[in-house]
N, C-alpha and C positions, 0 to 999 in steps of 0.2 A: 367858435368854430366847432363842428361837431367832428367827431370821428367816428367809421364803421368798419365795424367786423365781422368778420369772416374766418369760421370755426369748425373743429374736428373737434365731435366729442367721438369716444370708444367706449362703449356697454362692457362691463367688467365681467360680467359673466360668459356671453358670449363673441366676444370681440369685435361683434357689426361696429359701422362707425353712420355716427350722423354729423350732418353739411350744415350748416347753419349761419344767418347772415341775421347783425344788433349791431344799433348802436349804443347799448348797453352791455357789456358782456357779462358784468358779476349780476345785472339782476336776470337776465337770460340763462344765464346757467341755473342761477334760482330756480325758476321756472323750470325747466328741464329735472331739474334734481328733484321736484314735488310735485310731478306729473301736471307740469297747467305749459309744458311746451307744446311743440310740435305732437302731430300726432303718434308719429313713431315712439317717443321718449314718452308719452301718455301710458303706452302699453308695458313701457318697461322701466325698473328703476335700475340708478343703479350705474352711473355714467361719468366721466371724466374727462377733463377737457385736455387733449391731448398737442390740439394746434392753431394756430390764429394768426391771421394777418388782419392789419389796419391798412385802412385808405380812410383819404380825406373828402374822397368824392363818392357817392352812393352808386351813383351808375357805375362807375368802377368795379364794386365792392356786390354791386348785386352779380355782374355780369364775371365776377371771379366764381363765386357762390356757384353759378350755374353748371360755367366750366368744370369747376372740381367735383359738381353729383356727374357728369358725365365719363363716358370712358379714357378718353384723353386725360381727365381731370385723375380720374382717380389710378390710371397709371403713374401719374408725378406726385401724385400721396403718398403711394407705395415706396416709388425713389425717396422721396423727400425724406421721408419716417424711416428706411430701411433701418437705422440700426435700433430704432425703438421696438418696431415689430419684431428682427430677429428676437433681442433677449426677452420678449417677452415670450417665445419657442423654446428658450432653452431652460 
């Protein structure tokens, strides 16, 4: 049985975050950490995995993916994470 993820990394220097969907997440973050991810993660190093959900179904797990790059999505990131973003303000 496979399982897939669905991930929030956050760029350490500037605090952007990237959306990201594996069914692999430690070689995926590999990836990402040595510029052979996503394009965004290409251009910057330098990133850490900050959140992740599993599903057992793909259609599930693409179609959370999608949700959370959108506006709806990434307002319940903000809730979800609030108290990791505040201290990382103070």
């Amino acid at each position: 049985m496979f399982m897939y993820y669905v991930y929030v990394l956050q760029h350490i220097e500037s605090g952007g975050f990237y959306i990201g969907f594996t069914q692999n997440i430690e070689r995926r973050f590999d990836e990402h950490q040595n510029k052979r991810g996503g394009r965004t993660t290409r251009i910057k190093s330098g990133w850490k995995l900050i959140y992740y959900e599993t599903y057992l179904d793909k259609k599930d797990a693409t179609g959370r993916e999608k949700f959370l790059k959108g506006g709806s999505g990434r307002k319940y990131l903000n809730k979800q994470l609030k108290n990791y973003l505040e201290s990382k303000t103070k």
